[in-house]
C-alpha positions in Angstrom: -10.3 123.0 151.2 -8.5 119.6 153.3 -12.5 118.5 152.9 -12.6 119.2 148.8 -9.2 117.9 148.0 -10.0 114.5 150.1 -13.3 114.4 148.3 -11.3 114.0 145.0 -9.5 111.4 146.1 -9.3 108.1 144.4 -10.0 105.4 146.8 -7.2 103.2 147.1 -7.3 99.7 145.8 -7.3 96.8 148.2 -4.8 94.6 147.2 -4.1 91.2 147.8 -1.9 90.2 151.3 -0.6 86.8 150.1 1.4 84.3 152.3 1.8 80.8 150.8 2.6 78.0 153.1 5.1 75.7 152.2 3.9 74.2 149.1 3.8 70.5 147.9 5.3 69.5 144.3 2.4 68.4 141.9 2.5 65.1 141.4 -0.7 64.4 139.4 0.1 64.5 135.7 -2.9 65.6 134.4 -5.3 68.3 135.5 -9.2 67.2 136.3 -12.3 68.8 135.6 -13.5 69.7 139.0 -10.3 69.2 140.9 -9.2 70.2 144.1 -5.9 71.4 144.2 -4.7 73.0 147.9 -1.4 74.0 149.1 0.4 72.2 145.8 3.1 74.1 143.5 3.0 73.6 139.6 6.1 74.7 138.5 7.7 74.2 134.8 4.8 71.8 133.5 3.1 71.7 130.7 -0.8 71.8 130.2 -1.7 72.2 126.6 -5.0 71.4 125.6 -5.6 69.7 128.9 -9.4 69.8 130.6 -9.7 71.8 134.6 -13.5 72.8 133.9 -14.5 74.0 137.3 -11.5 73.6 139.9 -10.4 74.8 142.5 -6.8 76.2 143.3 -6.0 77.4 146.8 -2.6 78.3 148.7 -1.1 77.4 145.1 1.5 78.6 143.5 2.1 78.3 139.6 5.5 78.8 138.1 6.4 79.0 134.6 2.6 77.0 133.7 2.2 76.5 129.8 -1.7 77.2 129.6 -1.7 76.7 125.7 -5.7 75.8 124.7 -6.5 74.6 128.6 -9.8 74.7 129.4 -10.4 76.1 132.8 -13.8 77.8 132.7 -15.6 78.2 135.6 -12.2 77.7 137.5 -11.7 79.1 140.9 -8.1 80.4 141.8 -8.0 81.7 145.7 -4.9 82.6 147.3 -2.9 81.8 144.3 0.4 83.3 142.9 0.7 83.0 139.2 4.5 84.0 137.9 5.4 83.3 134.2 2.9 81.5 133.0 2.5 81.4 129.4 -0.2 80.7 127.0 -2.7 81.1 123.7 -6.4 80.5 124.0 -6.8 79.7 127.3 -10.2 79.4 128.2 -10.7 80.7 131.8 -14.4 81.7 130.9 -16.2 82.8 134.2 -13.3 82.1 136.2 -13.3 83.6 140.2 -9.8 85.2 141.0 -9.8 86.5 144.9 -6.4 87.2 146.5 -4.2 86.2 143.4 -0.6 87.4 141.9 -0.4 87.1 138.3 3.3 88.0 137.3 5.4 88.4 134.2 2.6 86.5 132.5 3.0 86.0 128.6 -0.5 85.3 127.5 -2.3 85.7 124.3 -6.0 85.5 123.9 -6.9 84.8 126.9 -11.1 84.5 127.4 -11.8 85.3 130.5 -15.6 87.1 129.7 -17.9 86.4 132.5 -14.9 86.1 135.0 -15.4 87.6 138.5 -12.0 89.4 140.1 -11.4 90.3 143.4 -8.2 91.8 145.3 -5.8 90.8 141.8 -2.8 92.2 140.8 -1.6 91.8 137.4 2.7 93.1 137.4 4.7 93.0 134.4 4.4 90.8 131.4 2.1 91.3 128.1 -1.4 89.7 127.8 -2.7 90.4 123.7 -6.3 90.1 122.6 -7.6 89.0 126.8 -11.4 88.5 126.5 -13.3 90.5 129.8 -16.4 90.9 128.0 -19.2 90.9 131.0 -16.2 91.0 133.7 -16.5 91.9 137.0 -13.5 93.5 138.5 -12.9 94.8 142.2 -9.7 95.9 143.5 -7.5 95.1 140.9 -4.3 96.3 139.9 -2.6 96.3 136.2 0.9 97.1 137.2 3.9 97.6 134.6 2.2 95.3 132.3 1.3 95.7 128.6 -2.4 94.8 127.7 -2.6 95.0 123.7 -6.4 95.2 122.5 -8.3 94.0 125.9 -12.1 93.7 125.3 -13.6 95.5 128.2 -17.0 95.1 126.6 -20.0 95.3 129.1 -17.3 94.5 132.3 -18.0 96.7 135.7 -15.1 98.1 136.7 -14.8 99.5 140.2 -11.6 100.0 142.4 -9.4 98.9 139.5 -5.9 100.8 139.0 -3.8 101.3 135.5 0.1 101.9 137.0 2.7 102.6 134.9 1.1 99.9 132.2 0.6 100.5 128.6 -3.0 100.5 127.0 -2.6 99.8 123.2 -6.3 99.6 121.5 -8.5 98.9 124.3 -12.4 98.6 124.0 -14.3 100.0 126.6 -18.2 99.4 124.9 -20.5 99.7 127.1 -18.5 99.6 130.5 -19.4 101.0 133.6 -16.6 102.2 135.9 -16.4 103.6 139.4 -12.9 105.0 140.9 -10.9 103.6 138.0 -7.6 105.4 137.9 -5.7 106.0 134.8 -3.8 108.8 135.6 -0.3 106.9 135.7 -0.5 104.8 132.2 2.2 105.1 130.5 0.6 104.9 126.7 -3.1 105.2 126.9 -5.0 104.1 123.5 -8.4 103.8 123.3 -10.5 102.3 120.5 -13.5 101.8 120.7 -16.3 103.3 124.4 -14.6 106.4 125.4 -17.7 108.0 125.8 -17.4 105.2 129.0 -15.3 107.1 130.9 -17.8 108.5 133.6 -16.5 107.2 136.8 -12.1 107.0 135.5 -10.3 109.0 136.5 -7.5 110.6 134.0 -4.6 113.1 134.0 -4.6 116.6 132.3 -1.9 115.1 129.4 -3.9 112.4 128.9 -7.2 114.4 128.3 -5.4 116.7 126.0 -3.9 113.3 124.1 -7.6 111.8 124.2 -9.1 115.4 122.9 -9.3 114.2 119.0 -10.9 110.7 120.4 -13.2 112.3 122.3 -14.0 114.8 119.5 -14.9 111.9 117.6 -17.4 110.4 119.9 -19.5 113.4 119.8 -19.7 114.2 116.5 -17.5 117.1 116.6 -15.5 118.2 113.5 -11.9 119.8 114.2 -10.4 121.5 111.7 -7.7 124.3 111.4 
């Protein structure tokens, strides 16, 4: 029995251990494409429309960060704590995220297809309309966050939690998933791929709530 019930288990997300070092204030102005940012704080500044194509951030920390239009594909963010930063159409398009915070974050379509995650933790805030088409996620947390609409399209999914977080709409096409825990999300609304479920793992109120849904995908008429 001991050897059943720890066969069932979930295995537990590796999350990220984070210790900044004492930070320097940004002084630059102005990101770069290709920058190299290490050990520097950005903290109430304002980056609208600006160009970071293919930097890196590491042992940064970035505090209350308008993002509004920025272009940061191909960015890499290492060791990095993002609290309150806000933004519309940031374009983080095949961005690399390994150890990194992302808290209270107010963002709204976010593209972030391609991107590569490793060891993140997502707590608190709302994120509307993020783009993760063709993502790859590994150890990653949503915690006590709102994600309205996310586009899981295509994106491999393996380690990654859902705590105490509402789903509203998402779409799960043609994912593939491995030890991806549902069980404790709060509001759980799926559009579009849950037929893509192999490999979640989800509560027994949840599958009753998800019955109609999955009803759906097969073809199956309910009536009476």
């Amino acid at each position: 029995m001991a050897r059943e019930a720890k066969k069932n288990q979930v295995p537990a997300v590796r999350r990220p251990q984070l210790r900044l070092p004492e930070l320097e204030p940004f002084v630059g102005g102005e990101l770069e494409s290709e920058g190299d940012y290490d050990g520097l704080e950005f903290r109430d500044l304002d980056f609208a429309g600006q160009e970071g194509r293919g930097s890196r951030f590491m042992d940064c920390g970035l505090f209350g960060v308008a993002l509004d239009e920025t272009r940061l594909g191909r960015v890499r963010l290492m060791d990095c704590v993002l609290e309150q930063v806000r933004g519309v159409g940031t374009q983080l398009a095949e961005a690399s995220l390994r150890d990194v915070e992302v808290v209270d974050a107010r963002l709204g379509g976010t593209q972030l297809h391609g991107s590569v995650w490793e060891r993140v933790v997502v707590r608190g805030g709302k994120i509307d309309f993020v783009n993760l088409r063709k993502a790859k996620l590994t150890d990653v947390v949503f915690e006590g966050c709102v994600l309205v609409e996310p586009d899981f399209g295509e994106a491999r999914l393996t380690r990654v939690e859902f705590r105490d977080c509402v789903l509203k709409g998402a779409d799960f096409t043609g994912v593939t998933m491995k030890d991806v825990d549902l069980r404790t999300v709060a509001s759980l609304e799926i559009a579009r791929g849950v037929e893509r479920l192999r490999g979640a793992v989800i509560s027994t109120g949840q599958m009753l709530d998800l019955a109609p849904v999955f009803a759906a995908a097969m073809g199956v008429r309910v009536e009476g």
